[in-house]
C-alpha positions as CSV (number, residue, x, y, z in Angstrom):
1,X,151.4,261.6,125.7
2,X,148.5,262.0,128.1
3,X,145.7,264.6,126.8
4,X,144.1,267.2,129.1
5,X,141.2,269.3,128.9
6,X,140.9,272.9,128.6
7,X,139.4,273.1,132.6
8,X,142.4,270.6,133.9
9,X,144.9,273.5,132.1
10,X,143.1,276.4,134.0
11,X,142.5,274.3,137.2
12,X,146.5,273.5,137.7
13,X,147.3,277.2,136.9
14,X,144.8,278.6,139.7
15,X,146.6,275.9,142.0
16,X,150.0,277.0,141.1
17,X,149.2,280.8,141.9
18,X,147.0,279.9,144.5
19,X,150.3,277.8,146.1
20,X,152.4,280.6,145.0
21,X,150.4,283.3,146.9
22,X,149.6,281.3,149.7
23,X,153.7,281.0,150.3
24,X,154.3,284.4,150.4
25,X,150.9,285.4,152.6
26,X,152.8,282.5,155.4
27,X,156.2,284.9,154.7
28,X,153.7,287.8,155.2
29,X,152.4,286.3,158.9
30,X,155.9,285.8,160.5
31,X,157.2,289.1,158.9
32,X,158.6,292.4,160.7
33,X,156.4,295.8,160.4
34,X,158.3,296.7,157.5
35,X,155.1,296.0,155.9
36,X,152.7,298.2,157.2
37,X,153.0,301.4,154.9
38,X,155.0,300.9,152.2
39,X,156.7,304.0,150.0
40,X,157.5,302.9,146.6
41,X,159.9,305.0,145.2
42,X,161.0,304.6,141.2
43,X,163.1,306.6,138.8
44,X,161.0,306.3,135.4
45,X,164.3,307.7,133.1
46,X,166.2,304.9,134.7
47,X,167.3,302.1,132.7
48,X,165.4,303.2,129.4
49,X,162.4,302.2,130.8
50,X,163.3,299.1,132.8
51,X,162.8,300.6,136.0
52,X,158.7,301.1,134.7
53,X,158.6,297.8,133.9
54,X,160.3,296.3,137.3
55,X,157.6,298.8,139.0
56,X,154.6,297.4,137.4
57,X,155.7,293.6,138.4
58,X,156.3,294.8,142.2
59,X,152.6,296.4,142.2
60,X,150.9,293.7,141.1
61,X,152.5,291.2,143.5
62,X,152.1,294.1,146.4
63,X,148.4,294.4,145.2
64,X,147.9,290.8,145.2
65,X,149.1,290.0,149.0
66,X,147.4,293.7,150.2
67,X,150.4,295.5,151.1
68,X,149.5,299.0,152.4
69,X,151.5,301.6,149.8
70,X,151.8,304.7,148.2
71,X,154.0,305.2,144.5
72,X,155.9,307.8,144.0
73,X,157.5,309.0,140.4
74,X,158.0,311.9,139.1
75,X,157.7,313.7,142.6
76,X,159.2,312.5,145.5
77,X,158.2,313.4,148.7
78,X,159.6,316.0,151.5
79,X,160.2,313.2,154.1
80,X,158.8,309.5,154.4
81,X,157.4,309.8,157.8
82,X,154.5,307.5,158.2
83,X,156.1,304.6,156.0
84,X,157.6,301.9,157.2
85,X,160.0,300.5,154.5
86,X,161.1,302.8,152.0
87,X,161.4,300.3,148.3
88,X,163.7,302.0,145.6
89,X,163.9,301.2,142.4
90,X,166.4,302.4,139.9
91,X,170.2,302.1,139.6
92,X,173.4,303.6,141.2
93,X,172.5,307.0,139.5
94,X,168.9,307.2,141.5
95,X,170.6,305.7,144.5
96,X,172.8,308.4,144.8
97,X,170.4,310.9,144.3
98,X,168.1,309.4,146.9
99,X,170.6,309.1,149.5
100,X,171.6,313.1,149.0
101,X,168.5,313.8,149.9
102,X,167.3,311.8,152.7
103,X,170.6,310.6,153.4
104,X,169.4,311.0,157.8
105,X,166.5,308.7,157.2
106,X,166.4,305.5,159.6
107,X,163.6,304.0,157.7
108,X,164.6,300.7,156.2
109,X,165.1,300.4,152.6
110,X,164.8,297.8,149.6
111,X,166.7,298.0,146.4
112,X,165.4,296.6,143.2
113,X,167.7,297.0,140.2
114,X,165.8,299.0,137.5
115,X,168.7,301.1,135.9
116,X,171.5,300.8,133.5
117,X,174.1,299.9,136.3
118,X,172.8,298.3,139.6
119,X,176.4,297.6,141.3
120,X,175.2,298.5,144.9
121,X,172.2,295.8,144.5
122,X,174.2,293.9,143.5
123,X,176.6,294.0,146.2
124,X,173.4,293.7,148.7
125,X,171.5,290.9,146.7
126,X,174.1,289.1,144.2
127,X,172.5,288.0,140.6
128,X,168.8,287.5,141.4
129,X,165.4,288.1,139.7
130,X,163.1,290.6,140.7
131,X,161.0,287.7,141.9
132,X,163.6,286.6,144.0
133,X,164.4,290.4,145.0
134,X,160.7,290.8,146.2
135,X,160.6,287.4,148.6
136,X,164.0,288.8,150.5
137,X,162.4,291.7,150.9
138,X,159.5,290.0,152.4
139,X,161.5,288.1,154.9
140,X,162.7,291.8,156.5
141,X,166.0,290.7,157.4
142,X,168.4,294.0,157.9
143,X,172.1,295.3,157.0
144,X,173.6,298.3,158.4
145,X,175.5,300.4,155.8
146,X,178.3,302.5,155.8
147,X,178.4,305.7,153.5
148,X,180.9,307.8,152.2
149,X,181.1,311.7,151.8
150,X,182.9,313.6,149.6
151,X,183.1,317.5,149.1
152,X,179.9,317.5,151.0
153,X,178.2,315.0,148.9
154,X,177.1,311.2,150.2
155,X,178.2,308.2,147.8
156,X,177.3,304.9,148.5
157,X,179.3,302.4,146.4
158,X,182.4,304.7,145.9
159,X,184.7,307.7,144.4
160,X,186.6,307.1,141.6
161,X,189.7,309.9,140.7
162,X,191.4,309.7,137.6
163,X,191.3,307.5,134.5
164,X,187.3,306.2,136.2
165,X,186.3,309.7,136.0
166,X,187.2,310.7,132.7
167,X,185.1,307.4,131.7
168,X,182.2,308.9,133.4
169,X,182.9,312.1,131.9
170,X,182.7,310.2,128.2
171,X,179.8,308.6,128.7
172,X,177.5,311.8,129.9
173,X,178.6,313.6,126.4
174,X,176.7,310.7,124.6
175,X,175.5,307.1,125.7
176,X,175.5,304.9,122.6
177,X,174.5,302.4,125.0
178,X,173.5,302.0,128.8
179,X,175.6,299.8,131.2
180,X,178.4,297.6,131.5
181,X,178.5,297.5,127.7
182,X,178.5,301.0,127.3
183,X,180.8,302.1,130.1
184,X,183.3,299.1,128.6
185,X,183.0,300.5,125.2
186,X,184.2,303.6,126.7
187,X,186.8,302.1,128.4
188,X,188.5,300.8,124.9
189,X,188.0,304.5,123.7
190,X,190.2,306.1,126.5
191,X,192.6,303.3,127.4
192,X,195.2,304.0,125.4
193,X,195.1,308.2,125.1
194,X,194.6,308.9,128.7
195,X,197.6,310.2,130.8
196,X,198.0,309.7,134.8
197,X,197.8,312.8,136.8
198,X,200.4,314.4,139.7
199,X,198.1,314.3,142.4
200,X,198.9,314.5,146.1
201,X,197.3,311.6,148.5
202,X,197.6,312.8,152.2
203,X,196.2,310.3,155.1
204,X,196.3,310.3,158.7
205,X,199.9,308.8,158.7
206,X,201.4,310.2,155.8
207,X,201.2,311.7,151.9
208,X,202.5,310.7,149.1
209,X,202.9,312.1,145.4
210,X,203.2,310.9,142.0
211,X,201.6,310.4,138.4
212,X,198.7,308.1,139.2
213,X,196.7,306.2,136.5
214,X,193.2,306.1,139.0
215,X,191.9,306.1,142.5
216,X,189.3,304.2,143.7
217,X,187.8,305.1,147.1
218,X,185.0,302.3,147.7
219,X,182.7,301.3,150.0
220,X,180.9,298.7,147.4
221,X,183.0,296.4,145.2
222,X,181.3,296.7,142.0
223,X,181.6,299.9,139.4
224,X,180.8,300.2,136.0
225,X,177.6,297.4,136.1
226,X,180.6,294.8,136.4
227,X,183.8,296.0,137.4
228,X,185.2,294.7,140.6
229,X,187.9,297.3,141.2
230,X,187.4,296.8,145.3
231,X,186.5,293.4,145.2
232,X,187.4,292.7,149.5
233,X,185.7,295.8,150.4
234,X,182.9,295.6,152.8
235,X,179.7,298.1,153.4
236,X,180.1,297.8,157.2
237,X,183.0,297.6,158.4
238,X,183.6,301.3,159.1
239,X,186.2,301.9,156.6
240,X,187.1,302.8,152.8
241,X,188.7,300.3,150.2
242,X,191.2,302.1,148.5
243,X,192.6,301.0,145.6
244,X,195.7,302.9,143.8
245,X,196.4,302.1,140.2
246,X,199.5,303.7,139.6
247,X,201.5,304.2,136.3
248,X,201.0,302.4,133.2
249,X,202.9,301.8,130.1
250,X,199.6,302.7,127.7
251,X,200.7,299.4,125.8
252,X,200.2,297.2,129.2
253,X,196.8,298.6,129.8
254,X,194.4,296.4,128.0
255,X,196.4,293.6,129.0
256,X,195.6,294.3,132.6
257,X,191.8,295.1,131.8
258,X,190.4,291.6,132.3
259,X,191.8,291.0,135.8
260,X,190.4,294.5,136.7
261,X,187.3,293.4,135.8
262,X,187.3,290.0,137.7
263,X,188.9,291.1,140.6
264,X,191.7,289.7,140.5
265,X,194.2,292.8,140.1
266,X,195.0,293.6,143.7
267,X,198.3,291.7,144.0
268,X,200.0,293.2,140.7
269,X,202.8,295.2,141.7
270,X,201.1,298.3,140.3
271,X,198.5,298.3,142.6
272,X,198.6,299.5,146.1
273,X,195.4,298.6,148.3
274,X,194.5,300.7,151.9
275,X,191.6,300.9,154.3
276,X,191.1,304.1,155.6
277,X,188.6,305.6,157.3
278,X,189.5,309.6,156.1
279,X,191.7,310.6,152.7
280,X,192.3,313.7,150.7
281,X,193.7,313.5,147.1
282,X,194.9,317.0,145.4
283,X,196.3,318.4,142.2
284,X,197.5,321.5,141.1
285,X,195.3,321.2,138.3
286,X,191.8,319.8,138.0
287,X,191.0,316.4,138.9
288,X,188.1,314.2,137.2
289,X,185.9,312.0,139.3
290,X,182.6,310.4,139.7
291,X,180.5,309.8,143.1
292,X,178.6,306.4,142.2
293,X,179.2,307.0,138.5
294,X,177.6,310.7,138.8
295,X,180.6,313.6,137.5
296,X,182.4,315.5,139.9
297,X,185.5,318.0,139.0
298,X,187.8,319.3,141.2
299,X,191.5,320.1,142.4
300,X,190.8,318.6,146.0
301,X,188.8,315.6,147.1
302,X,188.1,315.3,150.7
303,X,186.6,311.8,151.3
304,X,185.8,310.1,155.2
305,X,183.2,307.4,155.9
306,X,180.0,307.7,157.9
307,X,179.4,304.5,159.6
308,X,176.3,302.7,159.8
309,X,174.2,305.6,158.6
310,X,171.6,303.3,156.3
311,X,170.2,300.3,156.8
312,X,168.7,297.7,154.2
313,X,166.3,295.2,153.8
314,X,168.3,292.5,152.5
């Protein structure tokens, strides 16, 4: 084995940054002005401290290749006029929240997964590092997005009615643990005590009743950090993926979890899947839900998509 000094060791590592660095600063040169003012946005509480974490990396690297920016944490600001790419980081929770408040934005904006679940990154980046996270958003390349609204709130990756909801609803009281594992630990815990619901479903060419085991209303595919309840659904194609789960024998529900999760449920004979672009779902009593995995109660649900209202830097 060959023997090096101490200066050939810090010699190749300067290289390797400096060819690093000097990879991005050519991405830099043949970039879009998404660059020019950049408003980093980050939920602290997210992910128990991994969204701090992710927002230390992306400063350093923005520091090193002297990208204009301003951070903001605990306060966010009134508007982001003056900024040319808006850079969130969180999960579907701070998402959600960000897009209820400047939902009419037009600036562009970059996700980086920071929280406990981080479906809707998913759904625009797939299973990447930050690292690789930061170089796509270097390269500036845009998707329009579709978003939902429901009882006068946005949602971005979906609605879920039902059996999803009462999940949610288990997991505020106490989270043992953040994330696919937790909301799947929760999922065992309710599987075989919770009961479907009479609810109403009335669309644009017809209604239907019955007792209904859930209701997903998606515009994402992914729920639950791992879930792919709408696994063909599509963030701009002007319509909702919705997926009807309806009455199960409790002792057939576990069997049936594992395809849920995979995706590969929508041909059981269970299941009925629509695209719609407006639904409403009622009960007579009250119905449990979650927009993007935050609570929401209710008899009524009105739900219609709003197309191409975001765009992303993906």
């Amino acid at each position: 084995m060959a023997c090096h000094s101490l200066d050939h060791f810090l010699s190749t590592g300067i290289c390797l940054r400096e060819k690093f660095f000097s990879h991005e600063i050519e991405i830099l040169k043949n970039t879009s002005s998404h660059l020019q003012n950049v408003a980093v946005v980050c939920n602290i509480a997210a992910g128990r401290g991994r969204s701090l974490s992710v927002l230390k990396k992306i400063l350093g690297k923005i520091e090193d290749l002297h990208i204009s920016n301003q951070v903001f944490t605990d306060s966010w600001p009134v508007n982001f006029k003056g900024f040319t790419s808006i850079w969130l980081i969180g999960g579907d929770g701070t998402l959600n929240h960000f897009i209820n408040r400047y939902g009419d934005s037009t600036i562009p904006i970059a996700v980086f997964k920071g929280g406990s679940g981080n479906d809707f990154a998913w759904k625009l980046y797939g299973d990447k590092s930050v690292d690789e996270y930061f170089e796509i958003v270097l390269r500036g390349s845009y998707m329009n997005s579709d978003l939902g609204i429901c009882n006068g709130r946005y949602f971005i990756n979906g609605v879920g009615i039902g059996f999803d909801g009462e999940v949610v609803k288990a997991m505020g009281r106490k989270k043992i643990l953040p994330g696919h594992m937790g909301y799947l630990i929760t999922v065992l815990k309710k599987i075989f005590s919770y009961r479907e619901k009479q609810m109403e479903i009335v669309m644009e060419d017809g209604r239907r009743n019955g007792k209904i085991f859930m209701v997903t209303i998606a515009n994402g595919s992914r729920y639950g950090g791992g879930f792919l309840v709408a696994p063909d659904a599509n963030i701009n194609d002007g319509c909702l993926d919705i997926v009807i789960i309806n009455k199960i024998a409790p002792i057939k529900r576990l069997s049936y979890l594992p395809k849920v999760e995979a995706g590969k449920h929508l041909r059981l004979s269970l299941i009925e899947v629509l695209r719609k672009n407006k639904i409403s779902i009622e009960s007579s009593s009250l119905l449990v839900g979650h927009l993007d995995g935050e609570l929401i109660e209710a008899k009524k649900f009105e739900v219609e998509i709003v197309p191409d209202k975001l765009f992303f830097i993906c």
